[in-house]
N, C-alpha and C positions, 0 to 999 in steps of 0.2 A: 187921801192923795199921797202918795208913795213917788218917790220922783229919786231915779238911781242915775247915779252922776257923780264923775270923780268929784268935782268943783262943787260947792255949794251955792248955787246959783240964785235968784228970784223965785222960781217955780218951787224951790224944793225950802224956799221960807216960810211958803203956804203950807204944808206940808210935811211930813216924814223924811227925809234924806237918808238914802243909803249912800253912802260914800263908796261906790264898787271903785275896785283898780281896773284902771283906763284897759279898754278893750276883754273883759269877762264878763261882757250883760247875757250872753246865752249861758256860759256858765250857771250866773242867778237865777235863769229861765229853768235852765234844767234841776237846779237843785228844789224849787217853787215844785216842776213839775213832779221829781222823785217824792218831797211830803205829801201832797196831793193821790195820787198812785197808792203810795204805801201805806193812805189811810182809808179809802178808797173815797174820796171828797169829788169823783167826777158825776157828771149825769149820765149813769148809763142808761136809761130809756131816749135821749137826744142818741146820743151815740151809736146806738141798735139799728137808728132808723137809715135804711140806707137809700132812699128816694124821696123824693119829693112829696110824691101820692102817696107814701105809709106816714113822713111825719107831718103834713100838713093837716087833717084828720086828727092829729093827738094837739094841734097849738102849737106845735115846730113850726116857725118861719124860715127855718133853712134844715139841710144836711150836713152832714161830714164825711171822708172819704175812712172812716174807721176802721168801718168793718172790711173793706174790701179786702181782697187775698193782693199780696205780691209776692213775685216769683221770688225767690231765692237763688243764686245762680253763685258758686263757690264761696258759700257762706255770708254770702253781699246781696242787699236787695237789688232786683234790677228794673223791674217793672210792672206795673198791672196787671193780673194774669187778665186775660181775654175770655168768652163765653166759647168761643171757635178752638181756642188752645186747652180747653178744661174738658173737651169732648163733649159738651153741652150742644145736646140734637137740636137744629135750628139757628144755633150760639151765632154770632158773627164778631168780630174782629174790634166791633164799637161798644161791643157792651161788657162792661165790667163783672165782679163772679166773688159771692160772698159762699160763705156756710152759714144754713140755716137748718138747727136740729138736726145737724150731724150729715146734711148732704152738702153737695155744692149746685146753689143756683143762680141762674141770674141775678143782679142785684135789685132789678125792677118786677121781681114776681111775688116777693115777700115783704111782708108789714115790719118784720122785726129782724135781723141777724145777729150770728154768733159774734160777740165781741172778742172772747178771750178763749178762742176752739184750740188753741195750742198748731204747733208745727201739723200741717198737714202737708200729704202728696197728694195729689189731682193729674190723675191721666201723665203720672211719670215726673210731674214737677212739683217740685218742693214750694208751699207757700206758708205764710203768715196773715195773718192782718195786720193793718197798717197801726191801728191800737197795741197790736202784741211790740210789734218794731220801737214804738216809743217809748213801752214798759221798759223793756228792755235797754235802749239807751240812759234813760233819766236812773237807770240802777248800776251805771257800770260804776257809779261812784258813790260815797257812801254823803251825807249829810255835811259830816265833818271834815271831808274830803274837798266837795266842793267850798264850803265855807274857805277854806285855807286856799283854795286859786284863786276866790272873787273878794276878798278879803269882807267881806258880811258873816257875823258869826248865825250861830246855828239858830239860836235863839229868834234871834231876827229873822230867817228865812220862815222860818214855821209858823211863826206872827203874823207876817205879811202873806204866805200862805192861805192860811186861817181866815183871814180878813177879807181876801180876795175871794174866797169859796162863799164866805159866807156872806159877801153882795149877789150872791145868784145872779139872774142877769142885768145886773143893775152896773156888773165891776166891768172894766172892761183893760186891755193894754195897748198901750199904743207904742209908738217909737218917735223920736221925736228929730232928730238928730243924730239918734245913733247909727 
Protein backbone atom coordinates (compact mmCIF):
# COMPACT_ATOMS: atom_id res chain seq x y z
CA UNK A 1 0.00 0.00 0.00
CA UNK A 2 1.51 3.15 -1.23
CA UNK A 3 -0.60 6.16 0.07
CA UNK A 4 0.76 9.68 -1.52
CA UNK A 5 -0.03 12.54 0.53
CA UNK A 6 1.56 15.83 1.63
CA UNK A 7 0.49 15.03 5.44
CA UNK A 8 1.09 11.83 6.95
CA UNK A 9 -2.05 10.61 7.69
CA UNK A 10 -3.59 7.04 9.18
CA UNK A 11 -3.79 5.40 5.87
CA UNK A 12 -0.24 6.02 4.98
CA UNK A 13 0.80 4.40 8.75
CA UNK A 14 -0.38 1.11 7.26
CA UNK A 15 1.59 1.65 4.63
CA UNK A 16 4.44 3.39 2.35
CA UNK A 17 4.03 7.26 2.48
CA UNK A 18 5.21 9.28 -0.34
CA UNK A 19 5.16 12.71 1.09
CA UNK A 20 4.30 14.48 -2.63
CA UNK A 21 4.05 18.46 -2.59
CA UNK A 22 0.48 19.41 -2.31
CA UNK A 23 -1.08 19.50 -5.81
CA UNK A 24 1.79 17.16 -8.14
CA UNK A 25 -0.12 13.77 -7.91
CA UNK A 26 -0.33 13.60 -11.74
CA UNK A 27 3.02 14.63 -11.82
CA UNK A 28 3.90 11.22 -9.78
CA UNK A 29 1.31 9.49 -12.17
CA UNK A 30 3.11 10.56 -15.08
CA UNK A 31 6.62 10.00 -14.01
CA UNK A 32 5.15 5.98 -12.66
CA UNK A 33 3.94 6.19 -16.11
CA UNK A 34 7.38 7.38 -18.10
CA UNK A 35 9.38 4.21 -16.03
CA UNK A 36 6.79 1.97 -16.93
CA UNK A 37 6.97 2.88 -20.95
CA UNK A 38 10.52 3.20 -20.92
CA UNK A 39 10.99 -0.35 -19.67
CA UNK A 40 8.26 -1.53 -21.49
CA UNK A 41 6.35 -2.97 -18.11
CA UNK A 42 2.82 -2.48 -19.99
CA UNK A 43 0.49 -5.43 -21.27
CA UNK A 44 0.50 -5.04 -24.74
CA UNK A 45 -1.64 -8.02 -25.61
CA UNK A 46 -4.81 -6.24 -23.22
CA UNK A 47 -3.93 -3.23 -25.01
CA UNK A 48 -4.07 -4.47 -28.84
CA UNK A 49 -7.39 -5.53 -28.18
CA UNK A 50 -9.63 -3.03 -29.43
CA UNK A 51 -13.33 -4.56 -28.84
CA UNK A 52 -15.00 -6.44 -26.76
CA UNK A 53 -15.46 -9.72 -29.16
CA UNK A 54 -11.30 -9.96 -29.82
CA UNK A 55 -10.45 -9.62 -25.87
CA UNK A 56 -13.23 -11.43 -24.30
CA UNK A 57 -11.97 -14.80 -26.29
CA UNK A 58 -8.34 -14.06 -24.83
CA UNK A 59 -9.70 -13.56 -20.65
CA UNK A 60 -9.86 -9.75 -21.11
CA UNK A 61 -12.93 -8.64 -19.04
CA UNK A 62 -12.60 -5.27 -20.48
CA UNK A 63 -10.98 -2.83 -23.48
CA UNK A 64 -8.98 0.29 -23.69
CA UNK A 65 -9.33 2.97 -26.12
CA UNK A 66 -5.27 2.39 -27.08
CA UNK A 67 -5.12 1.78 -30.04
CA UNK A 68 -7.56 3.86 -31.52
CA UNK A 69 -6.33 6.68 -34.06
CA UNK A 70 -6.95 10.43 -33.05
CA UNK A 71 -6.92 13.23 -35.29
CA UNK A 72 -4.24 15.60 -34.90
CA UNK A 73 -5.25 18.99 -35.88
CA UNK A 74 -2.24 21.86 -35.51
CA UNK A 75 -0.02 19.71 -33.62
CA UNK A 76 -3.00 19.06 -30.79
CA UNK A 77 -5.19 16.06 -30.45
CA UNK A 78 -8.54 16.85 -31.32
CA UNK A 79 -10.71 13.83 -31.73
CA UNK A 80 -11.43 10.23 -32.59
CA UNK A 81 -11.06 9.85 -36.03
CA UNK A 82 -14.38 8.35 -37.36
CA UNK A 83 -14.84 5.07 -39.97
CA UNK A 84 -16.93 7.80 -42.38
CA UNK A 85 -13.85 10.52 -42.05
CA UNK A 86 -10.98 7.60 -42.74
CA UNK A 87 -12.82 6.99 -46.19
CA UNK A 88 -13.68 3.45 -44.66
CA UNK A 89 -16.62 2.16 -47.41
CA UNK A 90 -19.66 1.44 -45.36
CA UNK A 91 -17.62 3.57 -42.19
CA UNK A 92 -20.33 5.81 -40.34
CA UNK A 93 -19.66 8.43 -38.04
CA UNK A 94 -20.14 5.88 -34.68
CA UNK A 95 -17.51 3.80 -35.18
CA UNK A 96 -14.01 4.41 -34.22
CA UNK A 97 -10.61 3.43 -36.80
CA UNK A 98 -7.57 1.57 -35.65
CA UNK A 99 -4.41 0.35 -37.85
CA UNK A 100 -4.10 -3.03 -38.09
CA UNK A 101 -1.02 -4.54 -40.17
CA UNK A 102 -0.41 -1.48 -41.62
CA UNK A 103 -4.04 -0.49 -42.95
CA UNK A 104 -6.74 1.37 -41.36
CA UNK A 105 -9.83 -0.37 -40.18
CA UNK A 106 -12.60 -0.40 -38.23
CA UNK A 107 -12.02 -1.04 -34.71
CA UNK A 108 -14.61 -3.89 -34.43
CA UNK A 109 -13.38 -6.09 -37.66
CA UNK A 110 -9.87 -7.06 -36.05
CA UNK A 111 -8.76 -9.29 -33.14
CA UNK A 112 -5.66 -7.36 -32.52
CA UNK A 113 -4.44 -3.63 -33.49
CA UNK A 114 -1.38 -1.71 -34.16
CA UNK A 115 -0.36 -0.09 -30.76
CA UNK A 116 2.74 1.87 -31.60
CA UNK A 117 2.09 2.33 -35.83
CA UNK A 118 3.83 5.79 -35.44
CA UNK A 119 2.36 9.30 -36.95
CA UNK A 120 0.11 8.18 -39.68
CA UNK A 121 -2.26 10.27 -42.40
CA UNK A 122 -5.77 8.57 -43.27
CA UNK A 123 -7.58 10.15 -46.20
CA UNK A 124 -5.57 13.68 -45.66
CA UNK A 125 -5.79 13.54 -41.68
CA UNK A 126 -2.99 13.27 -39.56
CA UNK A 127 -3.50 10.69 -36.68
CA UNK A 128 -1.82 8.80 -33.65
CA UNK A 129 -2.96 6.27 -31.26
CA UNK A 130 -4.23 7.21 -28.18
CA UNK A 131 -1.14 4.73 -26.73
CA UNK A 132 1.48 6.76 -28.92
CA UNK A 133 -0.20 10.45 -27.38
CA UNK A 134 0.63 8.98 -23.87
CA UNK A 135 4.15 7.79 -24.75
CA UNK A 136 4.75 10.83 -25.71
CA UNK A 137 3.42 12.95 -22.85
CA UNK A 138 4.90 10.66 -19.79
CA UNK A 139 8.57 11.48 -21.90
CA UNK A 140 8.31 15.34 -22.21
CA UNK A 141 10.10 14.97 -18.84
CA UNK A 142 12.84 13.18 -17.86
CA UNK A 143 12.81 10.96 -14.33
CA UNK A 144 14.72 13.33 -12.46
CA UNK A 145 12.78 16.03 -13.88
CA UNK A 146 9.75 14.94 -12.50
CA UNK A 147 11.26 13.92 -9.19
CA UNK A 148 12.17 17.75 -8.52
CA UNK A 149 8.28 18.99 -9.18
CA UNK A 150 6.61 16.18 -6.98
CA UNK A 151 9.25 16.41 -4.61
CA UNK A 152 9.58 12.11 -4.65
CA UNK A 153 13.15 11.22 -5.52
CA UNK A 154 13.84 8.93 -8.45
CA UNK A 155 14.62 6.01 -6.58
CA UNK A 156 11.21 5.98 -5.06
CA UNK A 157 9.36 6.36 -8.27
CA UNK A 158 10.85 3.23 -9.92
CA UNK A 159 10.21 1.18 -6.69
CA UNK A 160 6.85 1.95 -6.57
CA UNK A 161 6.67 1.54 -10.34
CA UNK A 162 8.17 -1.74 -10.12
CA UNK A 163 5.86 -2.96 -7.33
CA UNK A 164 2.90 -1.65 -9.05
CA UNK A 165 3.69 -3.66 -12.42
CA UNK A 166 4.46 -6.39 -10.68
CA UNK A 167 0.84 -6.83 -8.73
CA UNK A 168 -0.35 -7.64 -12.30
CA UNK A 169 -3.94 -7.27 -11.90
CA UNK A 170 -4.07 -7.65 -8.46
CA UNK A 171 -2.49 -3.48 -7.98
CA UNK A 172 -4.84 -1.21 -8.68
CA UNK A 173 -5.08 3.10 -8.13
CA UNK A 174 -7.43 4.89 -6.84
CA UNK A 175 -7.96 8.56 -5.77
CA UNK A 176 -9.11 9.11 -2.61
CA UNK A 177 -9.50 12.84 -1.88
CA UNK A 178 -7.35 14.07 -4.22
Amino acid sequence: LYVVDPRCNVAASKGKWLPIKPGTDATLALAIGRYIVDNGFYNTSFLQRPHDGAANPTGELNVTDATLLVKIVNGHPLAFLRADEAGIVGGTSQEFVVRSGGATVKYNTVDAADLLPGPVTVNGISCKTVFELYVERVRERTLAEYSAICGIDVQTIQTSATELVSAGRRGCVTMYRG
